[in-house]
C-alpha positions in Angstrom: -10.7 23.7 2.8 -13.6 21.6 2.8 -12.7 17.4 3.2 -13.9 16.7 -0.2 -10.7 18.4 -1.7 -8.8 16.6 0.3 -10.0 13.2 -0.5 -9.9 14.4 -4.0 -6.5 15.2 -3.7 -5.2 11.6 -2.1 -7.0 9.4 -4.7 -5.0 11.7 -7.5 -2.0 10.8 -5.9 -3.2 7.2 -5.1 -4.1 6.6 -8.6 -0.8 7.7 -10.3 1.3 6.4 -7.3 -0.3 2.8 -8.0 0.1 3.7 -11.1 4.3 3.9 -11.3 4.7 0.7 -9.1 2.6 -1.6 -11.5 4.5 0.0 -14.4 7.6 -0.8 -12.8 6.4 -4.7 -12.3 4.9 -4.4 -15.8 7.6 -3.1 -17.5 9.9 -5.2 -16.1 8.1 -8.8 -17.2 7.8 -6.8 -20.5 11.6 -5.7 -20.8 13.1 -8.2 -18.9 11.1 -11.5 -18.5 11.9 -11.5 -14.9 9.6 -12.1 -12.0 12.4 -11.6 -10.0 13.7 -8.3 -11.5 9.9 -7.4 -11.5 9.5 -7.7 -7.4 13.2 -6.2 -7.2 11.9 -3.2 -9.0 8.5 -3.4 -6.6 10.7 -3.4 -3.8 12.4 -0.1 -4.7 9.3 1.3 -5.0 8.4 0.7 -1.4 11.4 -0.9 0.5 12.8 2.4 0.7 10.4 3.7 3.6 12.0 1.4 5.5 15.3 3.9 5.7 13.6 7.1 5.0 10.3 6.3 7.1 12.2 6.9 10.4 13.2 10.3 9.4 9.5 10.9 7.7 7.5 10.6 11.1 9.9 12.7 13.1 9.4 15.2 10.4 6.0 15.4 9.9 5.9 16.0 13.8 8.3 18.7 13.7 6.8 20.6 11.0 4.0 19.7 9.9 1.8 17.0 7.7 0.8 19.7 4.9 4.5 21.2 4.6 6.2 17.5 4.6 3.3 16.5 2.1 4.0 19.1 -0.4 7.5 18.8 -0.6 7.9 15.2 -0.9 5.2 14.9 -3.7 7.8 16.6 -5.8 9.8 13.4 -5.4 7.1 11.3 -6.7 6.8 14.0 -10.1 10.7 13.1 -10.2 10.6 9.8 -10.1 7.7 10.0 -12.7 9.8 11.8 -15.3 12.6 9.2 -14.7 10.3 6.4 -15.6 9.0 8.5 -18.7 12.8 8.5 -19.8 13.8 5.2 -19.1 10.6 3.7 -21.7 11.6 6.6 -24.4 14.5 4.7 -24.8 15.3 2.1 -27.1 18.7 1.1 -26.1 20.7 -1.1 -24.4 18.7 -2.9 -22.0 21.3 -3.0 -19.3 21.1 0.7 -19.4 17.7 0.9 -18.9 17.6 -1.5 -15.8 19.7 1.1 -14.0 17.5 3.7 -14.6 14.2 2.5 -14.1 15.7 1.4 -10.6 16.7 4.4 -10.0 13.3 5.9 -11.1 12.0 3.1 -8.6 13.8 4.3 -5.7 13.0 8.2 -6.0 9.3 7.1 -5.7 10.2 5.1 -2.8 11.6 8.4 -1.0 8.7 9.6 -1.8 6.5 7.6 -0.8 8.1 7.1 2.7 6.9 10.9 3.4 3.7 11.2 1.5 1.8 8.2 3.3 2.4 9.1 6.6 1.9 12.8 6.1 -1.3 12.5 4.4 -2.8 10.1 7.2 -1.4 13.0 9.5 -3.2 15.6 7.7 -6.6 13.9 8.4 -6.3 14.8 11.7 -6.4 18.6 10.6 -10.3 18.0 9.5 -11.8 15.4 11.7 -12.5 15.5 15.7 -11.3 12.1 17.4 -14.3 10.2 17.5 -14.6 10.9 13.7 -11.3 9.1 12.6 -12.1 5.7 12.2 -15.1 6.5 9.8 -12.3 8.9 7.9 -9.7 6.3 8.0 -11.7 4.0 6.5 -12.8 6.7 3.9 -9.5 7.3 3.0 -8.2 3.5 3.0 -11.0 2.5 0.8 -9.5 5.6 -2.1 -6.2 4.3 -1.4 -7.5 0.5 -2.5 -9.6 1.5 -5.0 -6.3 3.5 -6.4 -4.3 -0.3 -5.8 -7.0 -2.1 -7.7 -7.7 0.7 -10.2 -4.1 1.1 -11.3 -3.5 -2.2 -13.5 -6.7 -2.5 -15.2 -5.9 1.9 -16.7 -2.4 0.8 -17.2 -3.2 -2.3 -19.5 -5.9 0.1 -21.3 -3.3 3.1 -21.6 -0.4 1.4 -22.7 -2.5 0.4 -25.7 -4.3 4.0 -26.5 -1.0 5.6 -25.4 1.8 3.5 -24.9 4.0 3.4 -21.6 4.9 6.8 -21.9 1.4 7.9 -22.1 1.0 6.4 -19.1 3.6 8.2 -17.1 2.0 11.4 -18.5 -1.1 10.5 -16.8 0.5 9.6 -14.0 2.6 12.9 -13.5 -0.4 14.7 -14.4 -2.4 13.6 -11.3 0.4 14.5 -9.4 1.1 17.7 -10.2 -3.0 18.3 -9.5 -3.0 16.4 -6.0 -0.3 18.9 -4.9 -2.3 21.9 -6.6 -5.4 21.2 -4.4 -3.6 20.9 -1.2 -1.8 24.4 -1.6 -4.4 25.8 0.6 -4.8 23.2 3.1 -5.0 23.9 6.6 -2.4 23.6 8.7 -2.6 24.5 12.7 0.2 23.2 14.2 2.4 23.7 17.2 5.8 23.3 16.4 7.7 21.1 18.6 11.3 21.1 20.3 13.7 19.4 18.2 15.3 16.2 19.8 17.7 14.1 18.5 16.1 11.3 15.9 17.1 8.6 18.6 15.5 10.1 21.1 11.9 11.1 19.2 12.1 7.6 18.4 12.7 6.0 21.8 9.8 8.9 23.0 7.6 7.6 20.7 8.2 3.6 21.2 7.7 4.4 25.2 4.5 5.9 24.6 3.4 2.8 23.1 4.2 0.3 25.9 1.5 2.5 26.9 -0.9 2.1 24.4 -0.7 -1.6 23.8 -3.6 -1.6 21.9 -2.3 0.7 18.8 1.3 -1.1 18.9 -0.8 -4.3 18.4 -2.9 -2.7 15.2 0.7 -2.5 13.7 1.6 -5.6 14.1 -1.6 -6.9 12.5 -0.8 -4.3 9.9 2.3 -5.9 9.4 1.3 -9.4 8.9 -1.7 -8.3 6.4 0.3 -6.6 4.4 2.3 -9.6 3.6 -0.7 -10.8 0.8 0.3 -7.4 -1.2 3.5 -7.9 -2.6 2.7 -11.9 -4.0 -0.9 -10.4 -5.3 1.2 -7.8 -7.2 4.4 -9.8 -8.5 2.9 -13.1 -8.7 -0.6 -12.4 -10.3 0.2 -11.6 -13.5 1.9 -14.4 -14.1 -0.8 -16.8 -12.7 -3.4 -15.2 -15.3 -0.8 -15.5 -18.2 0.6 -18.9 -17.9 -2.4 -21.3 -15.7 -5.2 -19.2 -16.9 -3.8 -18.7 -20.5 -5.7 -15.2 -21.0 -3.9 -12.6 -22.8 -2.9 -8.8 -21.9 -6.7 -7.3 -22.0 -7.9 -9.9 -19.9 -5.6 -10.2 -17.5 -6.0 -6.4 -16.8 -9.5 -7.3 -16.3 -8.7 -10.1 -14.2 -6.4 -7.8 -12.2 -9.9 -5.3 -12.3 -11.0 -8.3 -10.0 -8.5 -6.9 -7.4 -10.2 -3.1 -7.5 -13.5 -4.5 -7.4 -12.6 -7.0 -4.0 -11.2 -3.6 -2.5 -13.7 -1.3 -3.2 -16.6 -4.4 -1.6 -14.2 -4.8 0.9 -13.7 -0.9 1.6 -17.7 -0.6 1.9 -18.7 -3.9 3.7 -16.0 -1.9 6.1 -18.1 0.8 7.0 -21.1 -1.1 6.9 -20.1 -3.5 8.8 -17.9 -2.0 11.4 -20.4 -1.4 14.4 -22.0 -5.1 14.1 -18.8 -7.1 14.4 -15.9 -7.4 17.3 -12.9 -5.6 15.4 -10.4 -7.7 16.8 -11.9 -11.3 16.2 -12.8 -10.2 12.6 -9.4 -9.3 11.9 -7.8 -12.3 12.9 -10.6 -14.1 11.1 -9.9 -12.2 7.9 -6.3 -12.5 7.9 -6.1 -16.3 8.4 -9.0 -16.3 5.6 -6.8 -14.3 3.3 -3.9 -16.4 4.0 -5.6 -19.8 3.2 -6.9 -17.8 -0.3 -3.6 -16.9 -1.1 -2.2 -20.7 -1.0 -5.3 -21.6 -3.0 -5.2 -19.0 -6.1 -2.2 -20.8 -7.4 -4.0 -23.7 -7.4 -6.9 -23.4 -9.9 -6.9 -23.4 -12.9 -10.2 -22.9 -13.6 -11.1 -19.5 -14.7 -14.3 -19.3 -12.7 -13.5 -20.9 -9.7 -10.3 -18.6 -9.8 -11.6 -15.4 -9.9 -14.3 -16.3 -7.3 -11.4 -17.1 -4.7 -9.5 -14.1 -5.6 -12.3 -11.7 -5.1 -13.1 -13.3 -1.6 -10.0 -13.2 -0.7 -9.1 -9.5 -1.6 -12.8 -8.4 -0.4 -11.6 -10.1 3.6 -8.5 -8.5 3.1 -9.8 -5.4 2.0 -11.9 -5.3 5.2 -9.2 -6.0 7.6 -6.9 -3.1 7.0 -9.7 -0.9 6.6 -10.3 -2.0 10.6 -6.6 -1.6 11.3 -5.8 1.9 9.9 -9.3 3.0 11.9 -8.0 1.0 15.2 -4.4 2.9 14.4 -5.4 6.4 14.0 -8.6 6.1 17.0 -5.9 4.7 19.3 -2.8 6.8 18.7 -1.7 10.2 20.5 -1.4 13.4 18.7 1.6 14.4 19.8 3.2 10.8 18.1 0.7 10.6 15.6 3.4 11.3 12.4 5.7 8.5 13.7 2.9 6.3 14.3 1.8 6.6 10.9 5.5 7.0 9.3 5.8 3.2 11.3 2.4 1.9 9.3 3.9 3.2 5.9 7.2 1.4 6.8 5.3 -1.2 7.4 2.8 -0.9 4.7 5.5 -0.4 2.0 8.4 -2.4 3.1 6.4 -5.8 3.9 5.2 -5.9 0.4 8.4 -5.1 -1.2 9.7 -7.9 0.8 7.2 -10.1 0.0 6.7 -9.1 -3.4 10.5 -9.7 -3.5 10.6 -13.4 -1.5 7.6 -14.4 -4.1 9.3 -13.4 -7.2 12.5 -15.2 -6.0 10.7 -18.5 -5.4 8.5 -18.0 -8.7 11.8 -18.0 -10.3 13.0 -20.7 -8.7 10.1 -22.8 -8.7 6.4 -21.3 -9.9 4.2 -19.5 -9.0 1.7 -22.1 -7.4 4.3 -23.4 -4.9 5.2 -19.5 -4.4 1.5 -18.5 -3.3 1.9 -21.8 -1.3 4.8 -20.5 0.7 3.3 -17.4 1.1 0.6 -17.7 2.3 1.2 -20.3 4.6 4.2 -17.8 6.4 0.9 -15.5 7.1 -0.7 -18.1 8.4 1.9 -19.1 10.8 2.0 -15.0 11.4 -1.4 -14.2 12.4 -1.7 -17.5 14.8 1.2 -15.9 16.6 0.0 -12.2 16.5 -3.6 -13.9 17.9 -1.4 -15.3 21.2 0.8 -12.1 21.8 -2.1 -9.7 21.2 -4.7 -9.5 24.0 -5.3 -5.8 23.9 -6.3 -6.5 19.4 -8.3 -9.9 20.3 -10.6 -8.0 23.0 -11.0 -4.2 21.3 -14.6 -4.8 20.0 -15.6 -1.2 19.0 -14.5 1.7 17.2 -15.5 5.1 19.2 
């Protein structure tokens, strides 16, 4: 199965994934006026990895990326139907909070066991030494799907309305799955262990290899801009910019446009810089952006420090999903990666939770404030506990 199908297959699933969660934010502000409903409902989207994840990487190990990658896209087409009910209805509001956070969580399942297996399932088409330039392949789809997502949703809802946009949604899903059915898939099944003990196997390996345990932290802490550019957004482009729904979906188009530059100036850029100073560069830069973009009000000036900041972002965790899969042992590789989706999906729901929360209970300029100041205060103490990241200067 040649690598283009398989890219072709992740950006489906990318696209209508990113897809569901902004409805879910969307919806809710809609439904509900909410910001705080709006990053609870974001949060079930994602938070749930951080149950499900630990079972996810043990069982992509066990049995295989393709196999666990199949089976929990049918998840995702569940929780896709659910959302498709939920905005059919034109009942009791109550009623339909239930559902669509029900519909929330399903995806979240999902989700826990289609990241990690997919990033697994690289591994079947690339030597070692050509990871990084894959990860960062397949990060830059996976942004471009983020940024992408809002600015179809805004345009679709009004062709379509938000049913038409689950329909598109399911409908890339059901063809992501269909062009992995022949996938390859050599794999050595393993002996089964108790969860605790893969677990405790797979955190001992890592005092080993300090370095990858170190890329997950700094996955950790950059991922903490997500969930506030997602819940908090939206509301800075409708009440301190004052633009209505079609322009702030193409404001939000300023995020897929600072990912995509970002994904690029990635592989561009990635044998002319030292990785780990660059990343802590980038994440403090993203953290000071963050605290600023709910400060201007200026339209221009706005969407300049936006773009910046989402283009340094988008750079960083390109660097850290190449460091993660270059540095990482086969035989742990679907933990590993199970522990960057936890990470990568439960740090934004909790962030795109805590921002909601404090938009709610104050705005959303003192909530970016907060923000990004707490990933400030994170990367300056990932940059003292992280010798291994601050000296790794090249990617194989």
């Amino acid at each position: 199965m040649p690598l283009i199908i398989f890219f072709c297959s992740c950006f489906m699933a990318f696209i209508g994934g990113h897809m569901l969660n902004y409805s879910a934010i969307m919806y809710s502000l809609d439904a509900f006026n909410s910001s705080l409903i709006s990053g609870i409902a974001f949060s079930f989207c994602f938070g749930t990895s951080l149950i499900f994840g630990w079972f996810a990487g043990a069982a992509i190990d066990r049995y295989s990326g393709k196999r666990v990658l199949l089976l929990s896209q049918n998840l995702h087409i569940i929780g896709a139907i659910g959302f498709w009910l939920v905005f059919q209805q034109q009942g009791e509001l109550s009623g339909n909070l239930y559902a669509l956070l029900v519909s929330c969580f399903i995806t979240g399942i999902g989700w826990a066991f289609i990241a990690p297996a997919r990033m697994t399932q690289m591994a079947q088409y690339l030597a070692v030494e050509r990871l990084p330039q894959g990860a960062i392949i397949y990060n830059l789809l996976l942004m471009i799907g983020f940024g992408l997502a809002p600015v179809l949703i805004t345009q679709l809802k009004e062709m379509l309305g938000w049913g038409g946009v689950i329909e598109i949604s399911l409908g890339l899903f059901i063809a992501s799955s269909l062009l992995m059915l022949n996938a390859p898939n050599a794999f050595e099944k393993k002996e089964h262990k108790h969860l605790a003990a893969e677990w405790s196997e797979c955190f001992q390996q890592l005092t080993i290899h300090k370095a990858s345990a170190q890329f997950l932290l700094a996955a950790l802490v950059g991922f903490l801009i997500v969930g506030p550019m997602q819940v908090v957004l939206p509301v800075v482009a409708k009440e301190y910019l004052q633009l209505d729904p079609a322009q702030v979906g193409q404001y939000m188009g300023l995020v897929a446009l600072g990912l995509i530059v970002g994904g690029i100036a990635a592989m561009k850029v990635k044998s002319r810089v030292h990785i780990g100073r660059f990343i802590f560069i980038a994440l403090l830069l993203s953290g000071v952006g963050m605290m600023l973009i709910g400060q201007l009000v200026d339209l221009v000036w706005n969407s300049a420090l936006l773009l910046i900041t989402i283009v340094v972002a988008g750079i960083a965790s390109s660097f850290i999903i190449a460091g993660i899969q270059q540095l990482t042992p086969i035989d742990i590789k679907g933990r590993v990666m199970s522990m960057y989706t936890i990470t990568s999906q439960s740090m934004p729901a909790l962030s795109g939770a805590m921002a909601g929360a404090l938009t709610d209970q104050f705005d959303a300029s003192n909530s970016l404030l907060i923000m990004g100041s707490l990933m400030l205060v994170a990367t300056l103490l990932l940059a003292v506990k992280s010798p291994q990241l601050r000296s790794f200067e090249r990617f194989q």
